[in-house]
C-alpha positions in Angstrom: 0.0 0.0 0.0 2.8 1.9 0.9 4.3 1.4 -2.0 2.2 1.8 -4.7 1.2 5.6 -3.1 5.3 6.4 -2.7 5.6 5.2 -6.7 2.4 7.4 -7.6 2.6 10.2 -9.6 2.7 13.6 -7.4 -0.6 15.7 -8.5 1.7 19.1 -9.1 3.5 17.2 -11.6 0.8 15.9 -13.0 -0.7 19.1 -13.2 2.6 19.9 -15.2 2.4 17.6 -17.5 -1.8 18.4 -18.1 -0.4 22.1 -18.7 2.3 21.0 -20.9 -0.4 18.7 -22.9 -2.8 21.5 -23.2 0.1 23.9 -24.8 0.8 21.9 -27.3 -2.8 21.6 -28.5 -3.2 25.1 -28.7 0.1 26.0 -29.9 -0.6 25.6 -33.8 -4.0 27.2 -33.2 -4.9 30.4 -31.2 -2.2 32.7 -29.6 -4.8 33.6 -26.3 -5.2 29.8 -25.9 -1.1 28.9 -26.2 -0.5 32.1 -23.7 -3.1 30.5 -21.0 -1.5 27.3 -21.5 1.9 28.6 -21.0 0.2 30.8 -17.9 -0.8 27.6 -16.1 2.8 25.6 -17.1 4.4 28.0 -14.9 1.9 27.8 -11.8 2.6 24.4 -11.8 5.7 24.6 -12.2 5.6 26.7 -9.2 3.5 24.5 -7.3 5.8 21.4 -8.6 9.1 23.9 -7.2 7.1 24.0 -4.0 5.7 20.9 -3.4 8.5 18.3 -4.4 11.8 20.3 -4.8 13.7 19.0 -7.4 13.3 21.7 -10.4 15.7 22.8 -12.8 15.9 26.3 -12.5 19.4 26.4 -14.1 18.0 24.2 -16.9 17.7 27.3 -19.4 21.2 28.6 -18.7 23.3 27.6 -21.3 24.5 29.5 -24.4 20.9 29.0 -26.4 19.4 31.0 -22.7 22.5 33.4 -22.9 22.0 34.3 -26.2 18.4 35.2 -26.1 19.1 37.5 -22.9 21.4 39.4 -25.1 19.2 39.6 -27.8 16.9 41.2 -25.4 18.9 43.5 -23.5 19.9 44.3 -27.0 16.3 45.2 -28.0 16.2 47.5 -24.8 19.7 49.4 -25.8 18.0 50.0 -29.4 14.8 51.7 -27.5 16.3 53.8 -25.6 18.2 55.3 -28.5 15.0 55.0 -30.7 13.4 57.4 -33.0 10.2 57.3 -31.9 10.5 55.5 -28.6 6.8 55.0 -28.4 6.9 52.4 -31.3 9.4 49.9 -29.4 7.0 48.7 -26.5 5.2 46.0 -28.9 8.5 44.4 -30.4 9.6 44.9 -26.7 7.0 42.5 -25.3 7.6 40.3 -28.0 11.1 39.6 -27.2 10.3 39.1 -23.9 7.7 36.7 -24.8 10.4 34.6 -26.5 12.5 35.0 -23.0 10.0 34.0 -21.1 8.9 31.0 -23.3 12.1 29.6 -23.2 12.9 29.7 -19.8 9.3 28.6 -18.9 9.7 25.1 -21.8 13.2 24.7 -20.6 12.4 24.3 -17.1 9.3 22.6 -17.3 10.3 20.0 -19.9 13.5 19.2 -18.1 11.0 18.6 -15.5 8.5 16.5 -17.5 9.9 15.9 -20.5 7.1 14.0 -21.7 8.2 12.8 -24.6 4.7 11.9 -26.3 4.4 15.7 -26.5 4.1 15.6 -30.4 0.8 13.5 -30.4 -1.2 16.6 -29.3 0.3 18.3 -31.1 0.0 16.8 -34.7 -3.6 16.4 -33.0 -3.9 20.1 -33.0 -2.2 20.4 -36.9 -4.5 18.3 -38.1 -7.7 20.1 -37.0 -5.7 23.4 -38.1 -5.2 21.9 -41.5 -9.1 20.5 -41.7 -10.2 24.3 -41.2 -7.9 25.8 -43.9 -8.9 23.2 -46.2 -12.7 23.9 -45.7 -12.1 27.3 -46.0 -10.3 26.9 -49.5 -13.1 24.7 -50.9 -16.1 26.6 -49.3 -15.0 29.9 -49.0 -14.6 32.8 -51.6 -13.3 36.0 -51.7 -14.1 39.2 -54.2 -13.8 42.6 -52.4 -16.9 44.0 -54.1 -16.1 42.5 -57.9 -18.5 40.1 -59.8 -19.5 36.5 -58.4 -17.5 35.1 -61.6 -14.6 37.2 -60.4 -14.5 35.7 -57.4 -11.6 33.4 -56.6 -11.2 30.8 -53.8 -10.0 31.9 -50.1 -6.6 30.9 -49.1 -6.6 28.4 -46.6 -5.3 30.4 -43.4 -7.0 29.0 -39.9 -7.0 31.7 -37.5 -3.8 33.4 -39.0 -2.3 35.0 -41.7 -1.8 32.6 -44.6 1.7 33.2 -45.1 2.1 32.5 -41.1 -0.5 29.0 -42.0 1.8 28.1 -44.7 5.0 28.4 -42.4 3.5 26.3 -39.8 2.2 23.2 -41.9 5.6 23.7 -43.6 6.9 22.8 -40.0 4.2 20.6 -39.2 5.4 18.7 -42.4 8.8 18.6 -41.8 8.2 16.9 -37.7 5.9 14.2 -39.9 9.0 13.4 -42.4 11.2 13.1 -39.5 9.1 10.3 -37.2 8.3 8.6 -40.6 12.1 7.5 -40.9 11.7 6.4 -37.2 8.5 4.8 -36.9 9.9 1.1 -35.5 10.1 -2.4 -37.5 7.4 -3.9 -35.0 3.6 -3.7 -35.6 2.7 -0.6 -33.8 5.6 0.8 -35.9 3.7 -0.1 -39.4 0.4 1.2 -37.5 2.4 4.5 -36.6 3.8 4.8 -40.2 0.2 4.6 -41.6 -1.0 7.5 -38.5 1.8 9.5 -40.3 1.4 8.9 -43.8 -1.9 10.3 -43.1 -1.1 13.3 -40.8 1.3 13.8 -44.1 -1.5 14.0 -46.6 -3.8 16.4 -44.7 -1.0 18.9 -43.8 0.5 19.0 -47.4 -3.0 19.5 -48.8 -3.4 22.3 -46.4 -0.1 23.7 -47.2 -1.0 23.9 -50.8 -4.3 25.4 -50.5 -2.1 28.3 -48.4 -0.4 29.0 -51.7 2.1 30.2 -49.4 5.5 29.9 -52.5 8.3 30.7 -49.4 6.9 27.8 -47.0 7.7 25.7 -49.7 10.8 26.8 -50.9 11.5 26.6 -46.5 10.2 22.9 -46.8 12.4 22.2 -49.4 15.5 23.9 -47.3 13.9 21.6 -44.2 14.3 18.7 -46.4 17.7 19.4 -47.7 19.0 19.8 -43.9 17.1 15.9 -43.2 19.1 14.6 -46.1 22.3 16.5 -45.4 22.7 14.6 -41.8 20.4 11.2 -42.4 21.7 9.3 -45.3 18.4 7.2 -45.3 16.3 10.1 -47.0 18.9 11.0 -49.7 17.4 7.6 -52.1 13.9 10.3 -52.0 15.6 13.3 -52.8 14.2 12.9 -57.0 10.7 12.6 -55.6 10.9 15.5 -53.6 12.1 17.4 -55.9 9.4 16.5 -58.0 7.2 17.1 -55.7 7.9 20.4 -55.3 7.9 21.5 -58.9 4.4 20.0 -59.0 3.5 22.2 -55.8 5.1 25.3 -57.5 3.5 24.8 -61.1 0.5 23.7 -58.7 0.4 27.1 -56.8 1.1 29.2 -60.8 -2.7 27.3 -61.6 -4.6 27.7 -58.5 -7.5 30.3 -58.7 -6.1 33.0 -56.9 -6.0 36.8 -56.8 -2.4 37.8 -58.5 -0.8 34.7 -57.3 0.7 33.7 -60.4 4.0 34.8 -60.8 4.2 33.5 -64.5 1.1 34.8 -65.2 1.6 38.2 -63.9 5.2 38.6 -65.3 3.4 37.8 -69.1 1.0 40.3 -68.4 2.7 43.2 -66.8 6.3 42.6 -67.4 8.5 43.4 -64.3 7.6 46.7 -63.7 4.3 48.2 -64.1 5.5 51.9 -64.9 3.4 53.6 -62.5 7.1 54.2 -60.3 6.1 50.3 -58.6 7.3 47.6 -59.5 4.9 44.6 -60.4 2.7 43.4 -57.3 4.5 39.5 -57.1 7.9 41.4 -56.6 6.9 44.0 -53.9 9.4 42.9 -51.3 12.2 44.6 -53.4 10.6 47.9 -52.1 10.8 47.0 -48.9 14.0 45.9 -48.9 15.4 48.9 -50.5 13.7 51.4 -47.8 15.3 49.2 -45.2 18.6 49.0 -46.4 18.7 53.0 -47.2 17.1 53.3 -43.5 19.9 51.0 -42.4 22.6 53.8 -44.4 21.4 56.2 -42.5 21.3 54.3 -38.7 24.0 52.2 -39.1 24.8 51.0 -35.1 21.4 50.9 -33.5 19.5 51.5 -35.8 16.3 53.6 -36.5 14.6 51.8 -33.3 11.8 48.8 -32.7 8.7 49.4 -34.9 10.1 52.9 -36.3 10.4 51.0 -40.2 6.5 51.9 -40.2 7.0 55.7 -39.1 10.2 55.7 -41.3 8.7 54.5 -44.4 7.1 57.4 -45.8 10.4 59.4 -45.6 12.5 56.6 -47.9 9.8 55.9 -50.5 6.7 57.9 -51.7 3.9 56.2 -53.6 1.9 53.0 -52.6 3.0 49.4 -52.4 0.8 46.7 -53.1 -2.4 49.1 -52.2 -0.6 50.5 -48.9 1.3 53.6 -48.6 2.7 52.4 -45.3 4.3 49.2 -44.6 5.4 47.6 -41.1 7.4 45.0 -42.1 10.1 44.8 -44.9 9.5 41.2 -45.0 12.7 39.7 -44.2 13.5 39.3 -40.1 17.5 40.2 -41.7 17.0 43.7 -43.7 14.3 44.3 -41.1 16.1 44.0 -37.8 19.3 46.0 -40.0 17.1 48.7 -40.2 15.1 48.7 -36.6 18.3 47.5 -34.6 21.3 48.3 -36.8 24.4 46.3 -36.9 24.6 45.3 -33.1 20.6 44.2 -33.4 21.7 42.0 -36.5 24.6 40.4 -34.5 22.3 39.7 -31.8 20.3 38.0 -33.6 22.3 36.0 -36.0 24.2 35.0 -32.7 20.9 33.9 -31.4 19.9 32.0 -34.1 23.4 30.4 -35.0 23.3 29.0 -31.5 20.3 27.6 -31.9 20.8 25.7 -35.3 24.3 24.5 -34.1 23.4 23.0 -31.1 20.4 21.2 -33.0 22.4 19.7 -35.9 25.6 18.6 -32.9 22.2 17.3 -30.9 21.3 15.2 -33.7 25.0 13.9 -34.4 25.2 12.7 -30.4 21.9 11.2 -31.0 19.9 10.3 -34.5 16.3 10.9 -32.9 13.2 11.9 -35.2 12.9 14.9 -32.2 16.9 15.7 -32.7 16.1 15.7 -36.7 13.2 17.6 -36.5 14.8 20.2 -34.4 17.6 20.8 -37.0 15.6 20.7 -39.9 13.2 23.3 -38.2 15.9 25.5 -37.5 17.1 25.5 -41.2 13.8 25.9 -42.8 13.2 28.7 -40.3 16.2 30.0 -41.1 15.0 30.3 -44.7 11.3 31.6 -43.9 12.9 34.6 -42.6 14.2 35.7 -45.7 10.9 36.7 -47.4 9.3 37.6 -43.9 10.1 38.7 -40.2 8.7 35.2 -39.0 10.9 35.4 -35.8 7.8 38.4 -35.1 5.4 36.2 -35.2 4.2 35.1 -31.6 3.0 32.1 -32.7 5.6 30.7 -35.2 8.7 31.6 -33.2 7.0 30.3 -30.1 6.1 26.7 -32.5 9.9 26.6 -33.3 11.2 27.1 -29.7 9.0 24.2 -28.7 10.2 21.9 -31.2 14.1 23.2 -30.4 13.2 22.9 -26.3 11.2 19.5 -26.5 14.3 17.9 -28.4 16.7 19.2 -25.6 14.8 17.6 -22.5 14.4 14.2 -24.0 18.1 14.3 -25.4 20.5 12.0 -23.8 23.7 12.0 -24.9 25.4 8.6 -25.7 27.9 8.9 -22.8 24.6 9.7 -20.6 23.6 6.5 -21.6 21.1 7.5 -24.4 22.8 4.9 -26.6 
């Protein structure tokens, strides 16, 4: 009797682990409902701290944990020294966010590292992908034109589409990774089939996103699998095919100025109205940033000052807008918001992140090791045609996946084999 109450689980860590449980099933899906989650991980954390003893505070010190803190006491140096220094506060809360995410899965995985965490997860991916897919098929959009005009609604969920793409991209990628891992026995071939599946219903989604950089990311995902697991090289042909088929794919889908090819026949590269045509609008943007950059070269021109700035290094309207926020790549961004020290920061940040993944994976070949360093590179990539590490919800998807992979590693000397 004794026993069997000594060997039962305590209720503050099972309290953890329902917290941890309910984050990942809102993670893919609703900010409010992943912030709640992550609200009630660290109560019971607390209450675990309190109750038991035994938590690793220290758990998120380490150069990944040292290397966000700088990036955030960077961010506070830029807004001090800002433009407009009412701008920073949102970007400010952001990176703190991401601080206070990482400590909070850090601790709390090291604590349970309940390493079934990706069920709920590809639970809550495949309910995401169901909505986007019912809302491409159901769902259209004209902004006051004819009903012929009317083309079919990018699947999206509760998010931006470019931000849905990016996530079933990821959600793709975690699928890829446990398929070369499912296990020779019967619940292996059952899992394989689960997966195969999961596989089918996220692509489809991503497609219906017609989201072109989270595919060119899932290719660069896919590259970093193959470059470190020999046993995916024999698909590389079919993924490549694959994703010319998506890309001629996303050139036919009925969509408002999605075509590339189609656009490019018809307008040429440049309109002539002093804009450039609407599928190559991000050269704009990239432009003001890098003249904003010129002109605040150290510290840049200060958190969420590109959107007060913008007027002043380009006069006219982009894509329907005289006033952007973003210049759509987290690099020329964060040159021009945070200046070279911001960019250091974060490159620093974000190469110590991907190294420690890929050297994870070399200690130990695990579909959560592989996934984590295939995230990280595709991430890597997503930034480059938009300030992903911005978005709440897709940073805070990629620090889970890099955090979950670091509490259930084990090292080989360890004795993780």
């Amino acid at each position: 009797m004794n026993q069997r109450a000594s060997s039962a689980t305590p209720p503050a860590a099972t309290a953890l682990s329902i917290a941890i449980f309910a984050f990942c099933l809102c993670l893919p899906i609703t900010v409010a409902g992943m912030n709640i989650a992550a609200g009630l991980m660290t109560a019971a954390l607390l209450w675990a701290a309190l109750a038991q003893g035994g938590v690793r505070w220290r758990a998120p010190l380490g150069a990944p944990g040292y290397a966000l803190a700088a990036y955030f006491a960077v961010a506070v140096l830029v807004s001090t020294m800002a433009v407009d220094t009412s701008r920073c506060w949102p970007d400010l809360q952001r990176d703190l966010h991401k601080l206070w995410i990482f400590w909070l899965l850090m601790t709390a995985l090291s604590a349970r590292p309940s390493p079934k965490s990706h069920w709920p997860l590809a639970a809550a991916f495949v309910f995401i992908s169901g909505v986007g897919i019912f809302q491409a098929l159901t769902q259209k959009v004209g902004d006051g034109v004819a009903i012929a005009d009317m083309t079919r609604m990018r699947s999206h969920g509760f998010v931006h589409a470019v931000t849905y793409g990016q996530q079933m991209t990821l959600a793709i990628l975690g699928g890829l990774c446990f398929l070369g891992r499912p296990g020779k026995d019967a619940a292996g071939k059952t899992r394989a089939r689960a997966i195969l599946g999961f596989l089918a219903v996220v692509l489809t989604a991503l497609v219906f996103s017609q989201t072109r950089g989270a595919f060119i990311a899932l290719a660069a995902g896919f590259a970093a699998i193959c470059l470190v697991d020999k046993s995916f090289r024999r698909y590389g042909y079919w993924a490549l095919a694959l994703a010319v088929a998506g890309l001629v794919l996303l050139e036919v889908l009925p969509g408002r100025n999605r075509s590339i090819i189609g656009s490019l026949l018809k307008d040429g590269l440049f309109k002539g109205d002093n804009n450039l045509n609407p599928q190559f609008h991000r050269f704009i943007l990239w432009e003001v940033a890098l003249k904003i950059f010129k002109d605040y070269p150290f510290l840049g021109i200060g958190l969420g000052n590109y959107k007060t700035a913008f007027v002043t290094y380009f006069q006219g309207k982009v894509d329907g807008q005289w006033v952007w926020h973003s210049a759509h790549n987290i690099y020329f961004h964060q040159l021009a918001e945070r200046g070279l020290v911001g960019l250091a920061a974060l490159l620093a940040l974000l190469g110590v992140l991907t190294t420690r993944a890929y050297r994870r994976f070399k200690e130990r070949p695990t579909a959560a090791n592989l996934w984590a360093w295939a995230a990280m590179a595709s991430f890597l990539v997503m930034n480059l045609t938009e300030a992903a590490f911005q978005v709440e919800l897709l940073a805070t998807l990629v620090l889970f996946i890099w955090t979950w992979a670091e509490a259930n590693h084990k090292p080989p000397e360890a004795g993780g084999g």
